[in-house]
N, C-alpha and C positions, 0 to 999 in steps of 0.2 A: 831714331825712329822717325816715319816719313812723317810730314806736318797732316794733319787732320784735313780728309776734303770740304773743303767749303762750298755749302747747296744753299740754293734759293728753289723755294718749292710755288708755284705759279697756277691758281686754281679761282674760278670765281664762286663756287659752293664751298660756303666757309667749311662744313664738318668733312667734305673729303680734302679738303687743304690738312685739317687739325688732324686729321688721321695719320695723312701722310708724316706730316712734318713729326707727330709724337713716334714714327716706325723710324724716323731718321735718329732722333734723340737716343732712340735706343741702343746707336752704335758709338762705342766711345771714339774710335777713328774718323767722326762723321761732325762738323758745327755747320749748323741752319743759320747762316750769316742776312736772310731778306725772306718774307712772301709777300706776295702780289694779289691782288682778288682781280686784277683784269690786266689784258695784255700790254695796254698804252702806259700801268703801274710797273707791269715788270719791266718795259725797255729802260725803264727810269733805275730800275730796282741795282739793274743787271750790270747797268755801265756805271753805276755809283761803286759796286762793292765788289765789283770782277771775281762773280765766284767760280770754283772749277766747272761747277753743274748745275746745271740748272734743270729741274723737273718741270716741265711743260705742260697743262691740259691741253688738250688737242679744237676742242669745242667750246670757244668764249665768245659772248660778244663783242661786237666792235673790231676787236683786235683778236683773232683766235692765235692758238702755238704757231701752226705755220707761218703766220703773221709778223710774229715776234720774231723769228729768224730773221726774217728780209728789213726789217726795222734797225739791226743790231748792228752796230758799226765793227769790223773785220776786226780791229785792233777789243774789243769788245767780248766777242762770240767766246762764250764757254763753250763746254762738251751740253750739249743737250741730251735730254729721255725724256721722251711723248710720255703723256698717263691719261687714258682715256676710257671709257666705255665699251668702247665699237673697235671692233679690229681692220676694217676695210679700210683704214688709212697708211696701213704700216708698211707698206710696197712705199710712200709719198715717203714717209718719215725716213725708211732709210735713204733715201734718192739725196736727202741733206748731211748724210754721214749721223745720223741719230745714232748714240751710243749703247741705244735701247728702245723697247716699245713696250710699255707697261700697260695690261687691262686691269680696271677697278674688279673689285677692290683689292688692294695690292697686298701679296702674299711678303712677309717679311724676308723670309728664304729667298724668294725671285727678288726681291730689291737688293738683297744681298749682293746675289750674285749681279744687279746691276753697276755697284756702288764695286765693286772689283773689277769689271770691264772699262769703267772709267778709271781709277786709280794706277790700271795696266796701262792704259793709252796713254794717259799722262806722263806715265814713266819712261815708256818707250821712246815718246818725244824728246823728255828733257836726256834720257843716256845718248841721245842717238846727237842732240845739240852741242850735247859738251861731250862727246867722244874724244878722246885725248890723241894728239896728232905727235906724242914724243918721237923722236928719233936719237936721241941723247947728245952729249952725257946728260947722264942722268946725273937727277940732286944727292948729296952723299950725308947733309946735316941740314939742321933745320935751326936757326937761331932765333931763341924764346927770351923775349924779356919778364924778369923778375924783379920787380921794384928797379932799384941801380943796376941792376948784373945781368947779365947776357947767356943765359944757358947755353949751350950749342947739343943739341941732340943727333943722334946718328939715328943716318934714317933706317940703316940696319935692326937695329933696335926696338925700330915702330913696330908694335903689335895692330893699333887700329886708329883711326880716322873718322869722326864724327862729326859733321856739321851740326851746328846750332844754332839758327840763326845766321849772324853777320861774323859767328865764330868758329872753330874748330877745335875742337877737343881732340888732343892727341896723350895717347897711354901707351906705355913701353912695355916690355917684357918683364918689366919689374914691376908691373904694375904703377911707375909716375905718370903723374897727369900735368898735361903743358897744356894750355891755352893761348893760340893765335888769332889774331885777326886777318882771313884771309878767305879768298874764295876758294870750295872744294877742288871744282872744275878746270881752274887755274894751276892750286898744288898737284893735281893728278898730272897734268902735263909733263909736268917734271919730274913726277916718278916712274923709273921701271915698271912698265905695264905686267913683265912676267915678275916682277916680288908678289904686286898689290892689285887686288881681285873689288870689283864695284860689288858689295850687297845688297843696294840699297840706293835709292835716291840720294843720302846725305851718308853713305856712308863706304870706306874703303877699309882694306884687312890684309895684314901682310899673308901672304898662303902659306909662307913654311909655318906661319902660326896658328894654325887651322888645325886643333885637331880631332874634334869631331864634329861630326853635323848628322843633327836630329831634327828626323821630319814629323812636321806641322803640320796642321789640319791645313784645309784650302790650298796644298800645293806646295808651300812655302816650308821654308823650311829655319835650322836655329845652328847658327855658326859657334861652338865652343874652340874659344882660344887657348893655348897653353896656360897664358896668367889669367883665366878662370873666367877672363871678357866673357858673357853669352851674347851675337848681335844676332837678331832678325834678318831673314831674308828674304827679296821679296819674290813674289811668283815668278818674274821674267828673268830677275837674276837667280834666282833658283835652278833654272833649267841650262842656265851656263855655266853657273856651277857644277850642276851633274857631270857637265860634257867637261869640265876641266879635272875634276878633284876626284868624283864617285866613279869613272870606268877605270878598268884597266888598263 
């Protein structure tokens, strides 16, 4: 499952900051990692905790949202979304690639579907960075250490691929579960692009072991494995999925 987006909410009237920030809490895929009551607070806030997103007021003193962009050093800049009052600024707000333009007071369904528009961009970015450039051969085993002993797994075998952190969680067709230290992005390289299908941010799935897929609310969809794995899929790979497994 993809790691939680991390929001820093950015408002100087504390009860629409508490508002927003308790609409954010209410999603479990969502941690409020920083807020700000003024905009010279968030450039501080933003380049401390590098979060994915950052909610913007539009209207602050001193330092307004727009402000706080041009402030934000490049290696720094999360995905932004204005939240303001007034809608005559939202033509400016996209001209900065703004992920969103949110009017007060903010419907939870419309934040929703903002906290999805970022989550999609983010994804897009990172499949499109580590797109795997194999051309073969390809890897045929995978060697797992277990205390003294050296497993050797066939990568035939793999059913699915889970990143976790700085590890990867591999399960076979038998249901064993091996644990390496490795990068997702890295192991995709070296597999057969046509076995093994992206789900997911952190996660790969061999196809012949795909055998059903039940669709989810928001687009998304839920890969059932042979050996009973269920993994999540996300919106963007959902729709590549269709185009590989669901036509004729």
């Amino acid at each position: 499952m993809s790691a939680p987006l991390r929001v820093v909410v950015v408002d100087d009237e504390r009860p629409a900051r508490s508002f927003l920030v308790a609409l954010l809490r209410s999603f479990e895929d969502v941690t409020v990692v920083g807020e700000a009551a003024s905009g010279k607070e968030a450039v501080a806030i933003i380049e401390q905790e590098k979060p994915d997103l950052a909610f913007l007021d539009w209207q602050m003193p001193e330092l307004d949202g727009m402000g706080v962009v041009r402030h934000l050093r490049k290696q720094s800049m999360p995905l932004i979304a204005f939240v303001t009052a007034y809608d005559e600024y939202a033509v400016r707000a996209f001209e900065v690639n703004a992920v969103d333009y949110l009017l007060k007071p903010v419907d939870k369904s419309r934040l929703r579907e903002t906290l999805n528009r970022a989550q999609d961009r983010i994804e897009h970015a990172e499949i499109a960075a580590e797109q795997p450039t194999s051309v073969g051969p390809f890897l045929e085993r995978i060697p797992v250490r277990h205390r003294e002993e050296v497993v050797i797994v066939p990568v035939q075998q793999i059913a699915s691929i889970v990143a976790d952190g700085e590890l990867l969680n591999i399960t076979t067709m038998r249901n064993e579960r091996h644990t390496i230290t490795y990068r997702l992005k890295d192991l995709e390289r070296m597999l057969d692009p046509g076995k093994f299908i992206r789900l997911g941010r952190g996660t790969l799935a061999n196809v012949d072991q795909i055998g059903k897929v039940a669709v989810m609310p928001g687009g998304t969809h839920m890969a059932i494995l042979a050996n009973g794995q269920k993994l999540p899929v996300s919106r963007i790979q959902s729709r590549i999925l269709r185009e590989r497994l669901l036509k004729l």
